[in-house]
C-alpha positions in Angstrom: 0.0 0.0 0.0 2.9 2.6 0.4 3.1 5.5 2.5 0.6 7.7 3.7 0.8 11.2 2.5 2.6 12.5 6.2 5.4 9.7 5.8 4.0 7.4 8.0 4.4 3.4 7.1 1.4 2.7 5.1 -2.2 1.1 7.5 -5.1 2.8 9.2 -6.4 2.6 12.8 -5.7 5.5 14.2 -3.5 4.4 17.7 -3.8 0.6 16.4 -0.7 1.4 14.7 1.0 2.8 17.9 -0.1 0.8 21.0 -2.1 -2.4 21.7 -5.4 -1.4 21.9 -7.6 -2.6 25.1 -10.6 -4.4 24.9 -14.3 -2.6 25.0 -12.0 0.5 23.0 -12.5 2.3 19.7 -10.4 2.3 16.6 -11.7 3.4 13.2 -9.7 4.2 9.7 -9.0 8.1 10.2 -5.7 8.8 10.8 -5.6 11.7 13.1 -8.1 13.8 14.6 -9.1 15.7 11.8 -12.8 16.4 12.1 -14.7 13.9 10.3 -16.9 14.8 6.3 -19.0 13.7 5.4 -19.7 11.9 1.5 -22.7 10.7 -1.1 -21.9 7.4 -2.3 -24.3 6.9 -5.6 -27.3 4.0 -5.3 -26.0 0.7 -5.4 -22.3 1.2 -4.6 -19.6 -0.5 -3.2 -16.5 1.4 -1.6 -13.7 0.0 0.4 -11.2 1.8 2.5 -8.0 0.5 3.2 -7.0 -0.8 7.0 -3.6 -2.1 7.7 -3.7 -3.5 11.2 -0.1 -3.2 13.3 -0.3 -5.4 16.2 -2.9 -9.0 16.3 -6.6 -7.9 17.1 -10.0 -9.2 17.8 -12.9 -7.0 16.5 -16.2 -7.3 18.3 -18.3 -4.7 16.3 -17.8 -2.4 12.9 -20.2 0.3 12.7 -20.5 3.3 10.1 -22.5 6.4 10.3 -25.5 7.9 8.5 -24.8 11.8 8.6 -28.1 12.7 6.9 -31.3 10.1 6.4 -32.5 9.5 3.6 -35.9 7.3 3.7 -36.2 3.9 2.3 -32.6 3.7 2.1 -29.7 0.8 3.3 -26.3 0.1 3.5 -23.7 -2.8 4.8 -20.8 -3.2 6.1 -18.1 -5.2 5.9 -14.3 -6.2 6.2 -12.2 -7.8 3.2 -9.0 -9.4 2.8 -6.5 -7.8 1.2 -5.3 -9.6 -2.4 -2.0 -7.6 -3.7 -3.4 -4.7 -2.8 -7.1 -4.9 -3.5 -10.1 -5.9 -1.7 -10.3 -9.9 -2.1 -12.6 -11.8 0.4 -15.4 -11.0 2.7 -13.7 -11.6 5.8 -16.7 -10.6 8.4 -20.0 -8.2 8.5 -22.2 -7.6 5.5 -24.9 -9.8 6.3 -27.2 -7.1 8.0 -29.1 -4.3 6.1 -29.0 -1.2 8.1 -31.6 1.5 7.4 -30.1 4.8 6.2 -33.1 6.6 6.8 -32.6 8.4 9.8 -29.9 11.1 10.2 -26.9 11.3 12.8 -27.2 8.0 13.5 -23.9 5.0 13.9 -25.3 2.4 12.5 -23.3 -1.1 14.4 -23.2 -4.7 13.2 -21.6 -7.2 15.2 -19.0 -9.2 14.2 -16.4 -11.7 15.5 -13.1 -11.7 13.9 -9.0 -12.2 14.9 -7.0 -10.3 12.6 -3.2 -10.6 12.3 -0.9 -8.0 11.2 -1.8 -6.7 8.0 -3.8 -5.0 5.0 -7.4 -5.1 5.2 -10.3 -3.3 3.1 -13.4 -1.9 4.9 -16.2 -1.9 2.6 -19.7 0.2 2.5 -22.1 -1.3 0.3 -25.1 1.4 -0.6 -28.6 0.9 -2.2 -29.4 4.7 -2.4 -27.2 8.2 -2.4 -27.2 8.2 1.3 -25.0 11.1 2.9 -22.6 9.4 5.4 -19.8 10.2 7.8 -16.4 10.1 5.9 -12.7 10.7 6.8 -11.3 13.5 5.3 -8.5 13.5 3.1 -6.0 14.8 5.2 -7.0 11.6 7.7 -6.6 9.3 5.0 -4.9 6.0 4.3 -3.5 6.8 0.5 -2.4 4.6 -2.1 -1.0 4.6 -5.7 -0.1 8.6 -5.2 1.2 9.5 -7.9 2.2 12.9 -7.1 3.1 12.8 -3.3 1.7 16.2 -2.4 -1.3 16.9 -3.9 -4.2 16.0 -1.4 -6.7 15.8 -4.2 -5.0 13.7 -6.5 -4.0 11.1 -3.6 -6.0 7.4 -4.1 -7.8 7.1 -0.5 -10.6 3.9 -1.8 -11.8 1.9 -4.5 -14.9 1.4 -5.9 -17.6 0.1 -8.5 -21.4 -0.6 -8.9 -22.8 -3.0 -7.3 -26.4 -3.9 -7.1 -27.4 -3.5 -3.4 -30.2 -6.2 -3.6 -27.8 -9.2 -5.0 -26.4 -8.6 -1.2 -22.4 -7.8 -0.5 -20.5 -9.9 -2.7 -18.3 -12.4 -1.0 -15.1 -11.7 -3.5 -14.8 -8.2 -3.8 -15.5 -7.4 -7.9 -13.0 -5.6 -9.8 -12.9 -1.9 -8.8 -11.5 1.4 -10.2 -9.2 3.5 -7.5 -10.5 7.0 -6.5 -8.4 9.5 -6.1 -9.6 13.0 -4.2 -13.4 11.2 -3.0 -13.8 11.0 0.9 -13.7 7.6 2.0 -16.3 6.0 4.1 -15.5 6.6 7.8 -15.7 2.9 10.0 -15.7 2.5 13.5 -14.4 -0.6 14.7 -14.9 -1.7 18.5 -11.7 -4.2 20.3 -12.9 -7.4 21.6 
């Protein structure tokens, strides 16, 4: 995955990277404390984020957030291996249909999963243009930069249609990379 545009080794998780997290805690894919976005994935969409997890972990929970409702609307969540650098395998969540319809609202699936050290992709999977929480770019895990410097142009997720009522795909389809789009913002609870 490379570097992250402030130098650091390449991975998500906020203090994951930097001490062992304790059980019952919060970690999530921003990188700093950077005010969360927020972003408008289009109707039946799947996004990932990359994760790169530091130290072995059990995850208890992944939860997202809806920032503004929007009725009749749903989303999942879920976590996917990591295959050279793209999303590969669903690896844990995805199974529950969360309604997007009501705003401010973290929306929490539980989950139980050891992961080792690593790359991981957290993936939102959207049925309508549902505003939800994002991290903003200058909290963001980056890949394939090209440049180095330009915030905008820096690759932060991947992407591509997917119909929302075929249900999260268990192998992650081919995706394009999206360079200067919010990702999704994930929390992730430590079992």
């Amino acid at each position: 995955m490379g570097t992250y545009h402030n130098g650091l080794p390449a991975g998500g998780g906020g203090l994951a990277a930097a001490v062992q997290p304790v059980s019952g805690t919060y970690i999530s894919n921003r990188l700093n404390a950077s005010a969360l976005s927020t972003m408008t994935p289009a109707a039946d969409r799947l996004e990932c984020a990359p994760f790169t997890v530091a130290r072995a972990i059990t995850l208890q929970e992944i939860a997202a957030e809806v920032a503004t409702g929007v009725g009749s609307t749903n989303f999942r969540i879920g976590i996917y291996s990591d295959v050279n650098g793209v999303p590969g395998t669903l690896l844990a969540g995805g199974v529950t249909s969360h309604d997007a319809g009501t705003s401010s609202t973290v929306r929490t699936e539980a989950i139980s999963i050891a992961l080792s050290p690593g790359n991981y992709w957290l993936g939102l999977h959207t049925s309508a243009g549902t505003t939800m929480r994002a991290v903003p770019l200058a909290a963001a895990a980056t890949f394939g930069d090209a440049t180095g410097s330009n915030p905008s142009a820096m690759t932060v997720k991947r992407a591509t249609g997917q119909t929302y009522a075929s249900g999260m795909p268990a192998t992650a389809p081919a995706m394009t990379d999206t360079a200067g789009a919010l990702p999704p913002w994930f929390r992730l609870r430590i079992a």
